[in-house]
Backbone atoms as SQL, in Angstrom:
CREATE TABLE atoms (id INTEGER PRIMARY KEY, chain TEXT, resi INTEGER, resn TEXT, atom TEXT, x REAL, y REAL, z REAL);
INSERT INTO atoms VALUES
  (1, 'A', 1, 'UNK', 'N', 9.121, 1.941, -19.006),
  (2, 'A', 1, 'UNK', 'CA', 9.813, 1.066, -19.932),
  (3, 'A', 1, 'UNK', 'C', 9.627, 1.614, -21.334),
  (4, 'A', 2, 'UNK', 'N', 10.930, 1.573, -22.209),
  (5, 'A', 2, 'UNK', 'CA', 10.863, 2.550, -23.339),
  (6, 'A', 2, 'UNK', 'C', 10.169, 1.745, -24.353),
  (7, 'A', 3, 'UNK', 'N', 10.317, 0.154, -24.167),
  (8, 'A', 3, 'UNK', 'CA', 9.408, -1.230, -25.334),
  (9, 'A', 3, 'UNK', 'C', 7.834, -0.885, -24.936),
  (10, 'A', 4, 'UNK', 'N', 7.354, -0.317, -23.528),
  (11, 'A', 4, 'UNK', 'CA', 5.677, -0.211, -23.647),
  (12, 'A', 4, 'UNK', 'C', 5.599, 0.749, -24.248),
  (13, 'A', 5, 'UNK', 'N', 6.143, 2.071, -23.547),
  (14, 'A', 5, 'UNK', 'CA', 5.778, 2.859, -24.659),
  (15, 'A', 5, 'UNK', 'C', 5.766, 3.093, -26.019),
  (16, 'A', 6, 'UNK', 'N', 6.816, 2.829, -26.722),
  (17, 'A', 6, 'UNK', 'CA', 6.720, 2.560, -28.289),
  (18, 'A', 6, 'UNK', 'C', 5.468, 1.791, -28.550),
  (19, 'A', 7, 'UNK', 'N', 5.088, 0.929, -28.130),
  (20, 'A', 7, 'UNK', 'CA', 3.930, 0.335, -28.326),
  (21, 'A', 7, 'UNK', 'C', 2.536, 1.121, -28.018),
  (22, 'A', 8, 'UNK', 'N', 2.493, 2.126, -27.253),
  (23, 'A', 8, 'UNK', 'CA', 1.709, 2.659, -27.089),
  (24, 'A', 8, 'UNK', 'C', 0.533, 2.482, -25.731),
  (25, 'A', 9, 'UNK', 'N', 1.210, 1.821, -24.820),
  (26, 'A', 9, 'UNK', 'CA', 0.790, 0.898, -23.696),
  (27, 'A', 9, 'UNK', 'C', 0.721, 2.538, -22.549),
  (28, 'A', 10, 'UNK', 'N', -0.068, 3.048, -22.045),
  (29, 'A', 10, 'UNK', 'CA', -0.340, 3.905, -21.147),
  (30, 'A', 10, 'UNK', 'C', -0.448, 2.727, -19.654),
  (31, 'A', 11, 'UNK', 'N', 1.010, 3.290, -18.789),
  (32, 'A', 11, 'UNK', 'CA', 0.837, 2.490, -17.295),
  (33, 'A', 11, 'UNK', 'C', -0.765, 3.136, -16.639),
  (34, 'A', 12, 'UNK', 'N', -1.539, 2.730, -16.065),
  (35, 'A', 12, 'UNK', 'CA', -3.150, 2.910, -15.284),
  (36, 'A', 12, 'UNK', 'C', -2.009, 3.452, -13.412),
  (37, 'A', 13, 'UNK', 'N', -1.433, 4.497, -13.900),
  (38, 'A', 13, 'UNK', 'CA', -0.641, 4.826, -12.513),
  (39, 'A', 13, 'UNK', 'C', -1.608, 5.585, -10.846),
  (40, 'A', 14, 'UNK', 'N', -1.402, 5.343, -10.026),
  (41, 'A', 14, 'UNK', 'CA', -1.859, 5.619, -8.696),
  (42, 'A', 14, 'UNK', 'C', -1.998, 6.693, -8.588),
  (43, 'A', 15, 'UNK', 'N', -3.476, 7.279, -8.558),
  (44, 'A', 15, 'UNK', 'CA', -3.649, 8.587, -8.044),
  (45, 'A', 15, 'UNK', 'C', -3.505, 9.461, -7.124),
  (46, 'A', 16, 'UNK', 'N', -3.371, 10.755, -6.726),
  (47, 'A', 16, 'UNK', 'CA', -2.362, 10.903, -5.748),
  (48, 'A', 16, 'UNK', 'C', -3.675, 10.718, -4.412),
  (49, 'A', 17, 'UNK', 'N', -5.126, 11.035, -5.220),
  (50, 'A', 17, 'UNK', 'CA', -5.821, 10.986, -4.042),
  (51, 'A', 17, 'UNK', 'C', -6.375, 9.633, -3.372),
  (52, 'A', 18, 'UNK', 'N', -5.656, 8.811, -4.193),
  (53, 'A', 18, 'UNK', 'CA', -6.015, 7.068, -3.603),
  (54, 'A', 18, 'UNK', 'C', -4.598, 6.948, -2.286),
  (55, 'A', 19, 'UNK', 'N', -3.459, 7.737, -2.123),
  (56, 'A', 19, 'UNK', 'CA', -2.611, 7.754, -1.178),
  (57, 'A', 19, 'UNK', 'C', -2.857, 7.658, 0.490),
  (58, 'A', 20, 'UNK', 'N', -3.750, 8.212, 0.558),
  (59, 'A', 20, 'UNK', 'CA', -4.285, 7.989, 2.025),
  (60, 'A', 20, 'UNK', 'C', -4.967, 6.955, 2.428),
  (61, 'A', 21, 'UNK', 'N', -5.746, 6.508, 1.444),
  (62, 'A', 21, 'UNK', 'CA', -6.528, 5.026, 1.329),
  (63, 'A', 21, 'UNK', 'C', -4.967, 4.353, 1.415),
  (64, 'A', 22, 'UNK', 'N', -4.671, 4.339, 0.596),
  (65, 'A', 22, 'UNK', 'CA', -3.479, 2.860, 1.079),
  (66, 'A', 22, 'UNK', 'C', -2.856, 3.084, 1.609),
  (67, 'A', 23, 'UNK', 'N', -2.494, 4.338, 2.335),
  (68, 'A', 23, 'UNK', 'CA', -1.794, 4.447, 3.841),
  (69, 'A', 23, 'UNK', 'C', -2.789, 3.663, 4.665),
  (70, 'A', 24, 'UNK', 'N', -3.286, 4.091, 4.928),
  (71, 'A', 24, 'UNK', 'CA', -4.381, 3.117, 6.218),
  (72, 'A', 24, 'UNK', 'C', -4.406, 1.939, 5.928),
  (73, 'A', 25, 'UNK', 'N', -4.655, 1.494, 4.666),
  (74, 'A', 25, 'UNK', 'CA', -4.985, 0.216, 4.388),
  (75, 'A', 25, 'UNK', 'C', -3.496, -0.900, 4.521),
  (76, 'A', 26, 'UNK', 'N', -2.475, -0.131, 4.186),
  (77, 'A', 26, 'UNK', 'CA', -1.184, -0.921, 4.402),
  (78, 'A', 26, 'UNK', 'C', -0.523, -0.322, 6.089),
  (79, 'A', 27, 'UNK', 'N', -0.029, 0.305, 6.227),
  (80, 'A', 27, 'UNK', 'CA', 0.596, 0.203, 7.464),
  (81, 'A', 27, 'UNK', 'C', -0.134, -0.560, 9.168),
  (82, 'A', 28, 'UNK', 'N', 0.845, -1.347, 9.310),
  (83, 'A', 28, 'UNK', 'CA', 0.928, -2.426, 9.782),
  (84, 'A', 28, 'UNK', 'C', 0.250, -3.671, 9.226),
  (85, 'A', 29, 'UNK', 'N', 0.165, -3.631, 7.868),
  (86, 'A', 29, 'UNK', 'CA', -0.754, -5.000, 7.468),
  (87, 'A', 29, 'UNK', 'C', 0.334, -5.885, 7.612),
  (88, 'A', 30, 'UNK', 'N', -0.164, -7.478, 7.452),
  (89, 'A', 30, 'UNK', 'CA', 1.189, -8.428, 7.455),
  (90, 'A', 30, 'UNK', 'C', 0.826, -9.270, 6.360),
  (91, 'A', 31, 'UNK', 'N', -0.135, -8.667, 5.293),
  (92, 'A', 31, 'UNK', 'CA', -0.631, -9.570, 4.575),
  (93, 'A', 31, 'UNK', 'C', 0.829, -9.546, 3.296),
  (94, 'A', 32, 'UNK', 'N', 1.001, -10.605, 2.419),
  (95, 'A', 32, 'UNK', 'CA', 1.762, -10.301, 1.257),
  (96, 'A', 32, 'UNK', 'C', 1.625, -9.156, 0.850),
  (97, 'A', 33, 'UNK', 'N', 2.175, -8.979, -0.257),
  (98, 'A', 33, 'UNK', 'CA', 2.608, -7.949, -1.156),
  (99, 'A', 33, 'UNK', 'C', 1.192, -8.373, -2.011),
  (100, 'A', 34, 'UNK', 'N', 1.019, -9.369, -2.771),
  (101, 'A', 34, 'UNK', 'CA', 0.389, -9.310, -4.111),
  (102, 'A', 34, 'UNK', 'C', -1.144, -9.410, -3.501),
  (103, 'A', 35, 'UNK', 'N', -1.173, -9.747, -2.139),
  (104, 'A', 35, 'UNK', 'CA', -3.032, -10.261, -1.445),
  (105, 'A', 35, 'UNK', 'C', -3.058, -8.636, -1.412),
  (106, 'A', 36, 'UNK', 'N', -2.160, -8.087, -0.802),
  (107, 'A', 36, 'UNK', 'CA', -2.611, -6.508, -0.094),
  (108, 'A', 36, 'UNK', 'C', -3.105, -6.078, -1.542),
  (109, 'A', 37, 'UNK', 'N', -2.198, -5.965, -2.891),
  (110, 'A', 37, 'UNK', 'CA', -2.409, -5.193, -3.974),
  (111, 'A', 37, 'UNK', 'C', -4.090, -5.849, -4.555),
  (112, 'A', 38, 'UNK', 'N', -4.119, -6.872, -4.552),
  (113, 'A', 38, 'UNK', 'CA', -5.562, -7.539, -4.895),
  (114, 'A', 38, 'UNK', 'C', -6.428, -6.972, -3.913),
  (115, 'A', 39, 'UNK', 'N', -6.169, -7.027, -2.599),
  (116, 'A', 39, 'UNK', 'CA', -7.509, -5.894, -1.510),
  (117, 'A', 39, 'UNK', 'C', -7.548, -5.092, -1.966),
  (118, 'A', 40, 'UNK', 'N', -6.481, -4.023, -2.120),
  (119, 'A', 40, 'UNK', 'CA', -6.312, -2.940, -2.195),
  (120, 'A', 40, 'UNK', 'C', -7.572, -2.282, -3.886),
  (121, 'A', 41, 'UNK', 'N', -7.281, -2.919, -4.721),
  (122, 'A', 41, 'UNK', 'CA', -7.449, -2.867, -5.925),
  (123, 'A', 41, 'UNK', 'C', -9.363, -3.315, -6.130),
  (124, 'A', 42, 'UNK', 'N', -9.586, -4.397, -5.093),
  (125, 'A', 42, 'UNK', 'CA', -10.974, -4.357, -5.153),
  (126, 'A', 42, 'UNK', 'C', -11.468, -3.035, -4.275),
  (127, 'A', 43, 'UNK', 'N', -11.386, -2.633, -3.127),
  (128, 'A', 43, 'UNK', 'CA', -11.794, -1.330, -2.619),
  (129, 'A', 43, 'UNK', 'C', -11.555, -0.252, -3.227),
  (130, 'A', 44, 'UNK', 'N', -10.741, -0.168, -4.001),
  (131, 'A', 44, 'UNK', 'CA', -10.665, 1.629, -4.512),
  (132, 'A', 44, 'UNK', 'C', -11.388, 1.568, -6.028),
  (133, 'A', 45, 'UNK', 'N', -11.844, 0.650, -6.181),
  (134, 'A', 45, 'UNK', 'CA', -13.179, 0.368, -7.252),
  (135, 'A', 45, 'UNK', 'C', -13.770, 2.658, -7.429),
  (136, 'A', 46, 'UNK', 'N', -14.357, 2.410, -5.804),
  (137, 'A', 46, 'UNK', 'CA', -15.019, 3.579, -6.100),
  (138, 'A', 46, 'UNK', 'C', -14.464, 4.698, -5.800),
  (139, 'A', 47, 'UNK', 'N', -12.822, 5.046, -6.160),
  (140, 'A', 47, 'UNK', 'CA', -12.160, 6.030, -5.563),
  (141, 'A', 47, 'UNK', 'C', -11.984, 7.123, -7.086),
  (142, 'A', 48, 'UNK', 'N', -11.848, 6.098, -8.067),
  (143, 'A', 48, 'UNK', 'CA', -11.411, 6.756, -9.755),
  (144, 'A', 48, 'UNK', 'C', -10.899, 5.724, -10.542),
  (145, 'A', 49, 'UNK', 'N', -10.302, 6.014, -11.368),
  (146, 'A', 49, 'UNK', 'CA', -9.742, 4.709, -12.536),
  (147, 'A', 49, 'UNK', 'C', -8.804, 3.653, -11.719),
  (148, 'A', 50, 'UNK', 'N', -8.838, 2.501, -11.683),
  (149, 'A', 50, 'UNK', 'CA', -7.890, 1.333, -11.024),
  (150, 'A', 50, 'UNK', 'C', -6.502, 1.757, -11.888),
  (151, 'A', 51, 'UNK', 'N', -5.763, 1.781, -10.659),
  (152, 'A', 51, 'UNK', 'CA', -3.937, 2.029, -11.277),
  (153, 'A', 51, 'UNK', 'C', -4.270, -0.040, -11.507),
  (154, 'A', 52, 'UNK', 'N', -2.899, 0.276, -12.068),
  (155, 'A', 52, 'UNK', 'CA', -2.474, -1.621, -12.528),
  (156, 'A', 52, 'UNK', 'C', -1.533, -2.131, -11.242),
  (157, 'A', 53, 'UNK', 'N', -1.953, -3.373, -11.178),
  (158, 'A', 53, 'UNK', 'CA', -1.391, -4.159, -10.041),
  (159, 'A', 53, 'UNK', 'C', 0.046, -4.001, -9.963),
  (160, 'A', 54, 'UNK', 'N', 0.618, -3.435, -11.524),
  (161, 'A', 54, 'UNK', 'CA', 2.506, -3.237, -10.675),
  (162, 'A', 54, 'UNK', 'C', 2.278, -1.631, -10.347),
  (163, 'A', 55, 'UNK', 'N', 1.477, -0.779, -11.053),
  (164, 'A', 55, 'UNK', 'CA', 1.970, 0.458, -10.072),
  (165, 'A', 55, 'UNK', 'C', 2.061, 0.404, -8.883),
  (166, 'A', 56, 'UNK', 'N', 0.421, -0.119, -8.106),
  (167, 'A', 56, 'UNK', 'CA', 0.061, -0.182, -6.952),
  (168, 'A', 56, 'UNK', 'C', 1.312, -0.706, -6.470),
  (169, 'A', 57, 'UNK', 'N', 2.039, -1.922, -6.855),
  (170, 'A', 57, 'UNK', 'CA', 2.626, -2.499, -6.076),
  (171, 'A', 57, 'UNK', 'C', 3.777, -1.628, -5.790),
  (172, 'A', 58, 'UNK', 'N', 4.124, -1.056, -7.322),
  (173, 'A', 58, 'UNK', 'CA', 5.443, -0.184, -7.260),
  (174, 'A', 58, 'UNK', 'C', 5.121, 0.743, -6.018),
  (175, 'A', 59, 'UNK', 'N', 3.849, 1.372, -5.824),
  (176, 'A', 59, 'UNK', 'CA', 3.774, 2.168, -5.226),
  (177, 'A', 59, 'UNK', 'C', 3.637, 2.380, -3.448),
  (178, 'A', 60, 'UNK', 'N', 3.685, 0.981, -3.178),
  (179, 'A', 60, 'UNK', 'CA', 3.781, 0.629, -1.973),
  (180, 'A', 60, 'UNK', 'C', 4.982, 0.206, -1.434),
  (181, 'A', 61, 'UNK', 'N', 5.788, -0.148, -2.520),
  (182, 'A', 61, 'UNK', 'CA', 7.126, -0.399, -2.006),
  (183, 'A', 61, 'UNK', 'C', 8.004, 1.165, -1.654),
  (184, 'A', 62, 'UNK', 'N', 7.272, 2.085, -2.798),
  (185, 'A', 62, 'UNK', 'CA', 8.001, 3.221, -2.622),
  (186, 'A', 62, 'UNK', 'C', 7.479, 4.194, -1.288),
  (187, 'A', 63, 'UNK', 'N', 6.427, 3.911, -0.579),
  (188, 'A', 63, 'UNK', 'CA', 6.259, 4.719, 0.285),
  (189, 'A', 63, 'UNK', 'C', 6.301, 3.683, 2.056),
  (190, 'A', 64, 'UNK', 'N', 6.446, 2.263, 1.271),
  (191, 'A', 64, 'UNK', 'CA', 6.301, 1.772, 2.535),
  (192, 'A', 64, 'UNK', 'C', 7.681, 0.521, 2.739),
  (193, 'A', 65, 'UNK', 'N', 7.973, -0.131, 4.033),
  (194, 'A', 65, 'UNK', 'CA', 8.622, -1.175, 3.787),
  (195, 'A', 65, 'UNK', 'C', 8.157, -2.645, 4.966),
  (196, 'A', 66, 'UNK', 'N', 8.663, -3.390, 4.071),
  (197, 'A', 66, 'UNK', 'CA', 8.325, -4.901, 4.759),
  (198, 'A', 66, 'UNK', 'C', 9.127, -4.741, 6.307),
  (199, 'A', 67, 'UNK', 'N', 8.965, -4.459, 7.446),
  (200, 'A', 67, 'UNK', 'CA', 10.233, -4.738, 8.151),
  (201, 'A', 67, 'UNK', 'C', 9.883, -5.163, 9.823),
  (202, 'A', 68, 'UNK', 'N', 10.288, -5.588, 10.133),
  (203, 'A', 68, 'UNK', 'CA', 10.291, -6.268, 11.762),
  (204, 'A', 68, 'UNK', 'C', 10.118, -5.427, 12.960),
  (205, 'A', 69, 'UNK', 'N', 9.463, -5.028, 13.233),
  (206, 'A', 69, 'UNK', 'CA', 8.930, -4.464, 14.535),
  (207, 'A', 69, 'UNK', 'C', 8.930, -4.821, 15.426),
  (208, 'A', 70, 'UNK', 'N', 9.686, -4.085, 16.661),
  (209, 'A', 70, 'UNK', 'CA', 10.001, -5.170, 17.969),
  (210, 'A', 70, 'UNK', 'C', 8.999, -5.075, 18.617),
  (211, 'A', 71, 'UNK', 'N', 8.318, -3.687, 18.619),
  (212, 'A', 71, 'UNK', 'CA', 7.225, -3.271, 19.555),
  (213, 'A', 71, 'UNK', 'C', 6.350, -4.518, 19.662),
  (214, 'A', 72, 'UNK', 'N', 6.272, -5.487, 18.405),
  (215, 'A', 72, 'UNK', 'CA', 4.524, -6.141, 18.629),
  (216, 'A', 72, 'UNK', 'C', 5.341, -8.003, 18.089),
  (217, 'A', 73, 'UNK', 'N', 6.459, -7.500, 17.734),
  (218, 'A', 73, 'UNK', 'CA', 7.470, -9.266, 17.477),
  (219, 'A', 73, 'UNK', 'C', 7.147, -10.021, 16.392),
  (220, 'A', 74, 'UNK', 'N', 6.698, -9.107, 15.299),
  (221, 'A', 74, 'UNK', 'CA', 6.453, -9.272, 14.104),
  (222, 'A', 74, 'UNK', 'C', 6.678, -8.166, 12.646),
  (223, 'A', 75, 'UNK', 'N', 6.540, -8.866, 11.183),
  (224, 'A', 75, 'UNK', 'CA', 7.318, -8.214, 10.331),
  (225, 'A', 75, 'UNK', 'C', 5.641, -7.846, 10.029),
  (226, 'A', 76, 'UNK', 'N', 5.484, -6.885, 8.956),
  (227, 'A', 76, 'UNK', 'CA', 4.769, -5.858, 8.602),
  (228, 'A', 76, 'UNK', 'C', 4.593, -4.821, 7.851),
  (229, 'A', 77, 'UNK', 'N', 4.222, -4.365, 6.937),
  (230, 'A', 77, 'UNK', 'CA', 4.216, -3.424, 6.315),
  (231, 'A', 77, 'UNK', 'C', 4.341, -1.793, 7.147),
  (232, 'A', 78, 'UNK', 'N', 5.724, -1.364, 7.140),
  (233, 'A', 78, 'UNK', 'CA', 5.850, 0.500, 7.847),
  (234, 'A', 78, 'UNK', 'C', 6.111, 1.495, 7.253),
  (235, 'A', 79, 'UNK', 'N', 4.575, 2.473, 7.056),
  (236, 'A', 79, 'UNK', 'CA', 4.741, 3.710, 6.022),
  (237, 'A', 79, 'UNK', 'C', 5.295, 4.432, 6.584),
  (238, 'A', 80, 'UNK', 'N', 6.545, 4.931, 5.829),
  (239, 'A', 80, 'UNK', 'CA', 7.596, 5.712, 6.061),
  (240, 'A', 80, 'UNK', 'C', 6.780, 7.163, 7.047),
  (241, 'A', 81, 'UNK', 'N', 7.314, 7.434, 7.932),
  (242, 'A', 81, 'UNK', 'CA', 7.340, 8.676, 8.831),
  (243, 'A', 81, 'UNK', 'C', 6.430, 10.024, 7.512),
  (244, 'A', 82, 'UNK', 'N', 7.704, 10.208, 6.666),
  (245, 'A', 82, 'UNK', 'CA', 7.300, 11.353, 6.078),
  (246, 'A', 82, 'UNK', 'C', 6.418, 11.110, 4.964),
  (247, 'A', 83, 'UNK', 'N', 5.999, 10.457, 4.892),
  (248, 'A', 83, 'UNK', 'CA', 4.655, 9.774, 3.942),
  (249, 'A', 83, 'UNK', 'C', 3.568, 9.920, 4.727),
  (250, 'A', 84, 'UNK', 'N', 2.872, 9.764, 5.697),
  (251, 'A', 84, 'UNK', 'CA', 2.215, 9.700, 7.117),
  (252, 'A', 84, 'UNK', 'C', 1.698, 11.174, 7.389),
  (253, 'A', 85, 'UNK', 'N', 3.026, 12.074, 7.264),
  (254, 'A', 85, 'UNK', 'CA', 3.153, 13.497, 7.808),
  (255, 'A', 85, 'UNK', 'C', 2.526, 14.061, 6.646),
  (256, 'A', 86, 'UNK', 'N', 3.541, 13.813, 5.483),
  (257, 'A', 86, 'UNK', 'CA', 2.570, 14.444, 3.913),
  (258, 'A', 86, 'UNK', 'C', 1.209, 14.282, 3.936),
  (259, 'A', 87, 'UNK', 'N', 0.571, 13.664, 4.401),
  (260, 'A', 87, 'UNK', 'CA', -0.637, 13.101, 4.468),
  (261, 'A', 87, 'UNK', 'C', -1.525, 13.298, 5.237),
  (262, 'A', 88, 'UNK', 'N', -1.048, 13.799, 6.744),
  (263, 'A', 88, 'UNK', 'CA', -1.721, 14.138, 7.480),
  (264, 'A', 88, 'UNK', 'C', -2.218, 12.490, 8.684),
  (265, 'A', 89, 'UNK', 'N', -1.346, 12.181, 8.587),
  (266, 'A', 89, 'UNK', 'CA', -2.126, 10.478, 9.341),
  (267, 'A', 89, 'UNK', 'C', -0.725, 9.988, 10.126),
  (268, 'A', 90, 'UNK', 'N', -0.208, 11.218, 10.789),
  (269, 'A', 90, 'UNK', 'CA', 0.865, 10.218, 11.857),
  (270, 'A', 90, 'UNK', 'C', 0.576, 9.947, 13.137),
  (271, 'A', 91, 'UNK', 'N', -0.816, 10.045, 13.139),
  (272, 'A', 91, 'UNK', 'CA', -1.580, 9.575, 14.092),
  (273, 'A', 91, 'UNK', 'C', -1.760, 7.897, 14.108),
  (274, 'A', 92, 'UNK', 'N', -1.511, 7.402, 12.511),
  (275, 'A', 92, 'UNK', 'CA', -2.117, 5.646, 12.674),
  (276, 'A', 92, 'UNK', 'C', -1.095, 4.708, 13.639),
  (277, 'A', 93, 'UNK', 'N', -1.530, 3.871, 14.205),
  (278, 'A', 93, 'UNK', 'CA', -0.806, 2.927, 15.094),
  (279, 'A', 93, 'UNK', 'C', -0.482, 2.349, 14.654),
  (280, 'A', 94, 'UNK', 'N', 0.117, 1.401, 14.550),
  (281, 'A', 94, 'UNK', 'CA', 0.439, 0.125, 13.996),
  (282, 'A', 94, 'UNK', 'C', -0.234, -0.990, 14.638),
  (283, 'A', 95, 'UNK', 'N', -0.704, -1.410, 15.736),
  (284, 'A', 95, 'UNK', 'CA', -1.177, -2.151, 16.416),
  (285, 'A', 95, 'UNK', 'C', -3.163, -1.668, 15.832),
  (286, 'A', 96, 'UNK', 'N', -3.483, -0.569, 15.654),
  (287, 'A', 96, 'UNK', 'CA', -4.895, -0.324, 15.282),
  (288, 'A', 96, 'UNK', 'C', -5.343, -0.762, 13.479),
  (289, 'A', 97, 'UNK', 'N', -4.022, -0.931, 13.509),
  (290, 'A', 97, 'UNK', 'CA', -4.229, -1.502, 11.740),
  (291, 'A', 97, 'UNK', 'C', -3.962, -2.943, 11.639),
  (292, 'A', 98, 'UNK', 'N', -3.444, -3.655, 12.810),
  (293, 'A', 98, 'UNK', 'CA', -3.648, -5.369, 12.559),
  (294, 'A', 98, 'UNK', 'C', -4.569, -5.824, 12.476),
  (295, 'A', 99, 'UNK', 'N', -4.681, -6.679, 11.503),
  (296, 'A', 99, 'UNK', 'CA', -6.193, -7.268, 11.620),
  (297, 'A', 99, 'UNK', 'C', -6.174, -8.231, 12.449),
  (298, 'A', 100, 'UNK', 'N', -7.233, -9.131, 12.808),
  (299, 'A', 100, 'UNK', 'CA', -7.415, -10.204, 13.807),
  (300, 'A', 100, 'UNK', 'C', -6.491, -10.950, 13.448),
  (301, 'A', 101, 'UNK', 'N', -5.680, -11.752, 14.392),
  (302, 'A', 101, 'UNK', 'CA', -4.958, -13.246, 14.480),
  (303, 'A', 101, 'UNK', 'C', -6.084, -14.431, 13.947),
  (304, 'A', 102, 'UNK', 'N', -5.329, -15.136, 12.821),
  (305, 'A', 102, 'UNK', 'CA', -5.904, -16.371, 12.663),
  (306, 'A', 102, 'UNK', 'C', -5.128, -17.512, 12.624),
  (307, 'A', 103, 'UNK', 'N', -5.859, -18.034, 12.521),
  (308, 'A', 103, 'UNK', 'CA', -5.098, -19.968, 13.047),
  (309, 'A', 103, 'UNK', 'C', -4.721, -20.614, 11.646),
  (310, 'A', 104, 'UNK', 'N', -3.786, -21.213, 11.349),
  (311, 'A', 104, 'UNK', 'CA', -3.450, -21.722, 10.075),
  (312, 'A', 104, 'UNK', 'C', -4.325, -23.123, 10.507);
């Protein structure tokens, strides 16, 4: 945004080596958008400088998407194929990254 910068506002943007951490940590999650970015954001405490809650977020939308999976009959967070491959992790399941079922 050209109003932060004039101001002098530096975005706290996602490092490239925090990428594999939130591959694992998002694909197949079913948690929101803003709970995942709040997990997400307390664990990588000890990874390097905290990006800001819209990069992160920006940055999960850009490598991942919300979408419906028939395999397991639920919606979910799915990191794109070639995000996975860049990365070295197209090994993760989707079913090994759900967390436990809970009861409302």
């Amino acid at each position: 945004n050209e109003n932060e910068e004039s101001r002098g506002a530096k975005r706290k943007l996602v490092h490239e080596s925090m990428i594999p951490f939130i591959i694992q940590k998002v694909h197949g999650s079913r948690r929101k958008l803003t709970k995942l970015v709040n997990e997400l954001l307390e664990e990588l405490h000890e990874h390097g400088p905290l990006p800001s809650k819209r990069c992160l977020a920006d940055k999960i939308r850009e490598i991942a998407s919300w979408t419906h999976i028939t395999e397991i009959g639920h919606r979910c967070w799915y990191v794109k194929e070639e995000v996975r491959q860049t990365h070295g992790l197209t090994d993760l399941n989707i079913q090994s990254s759900l967390p436990p079922p809970t009861t409302p």
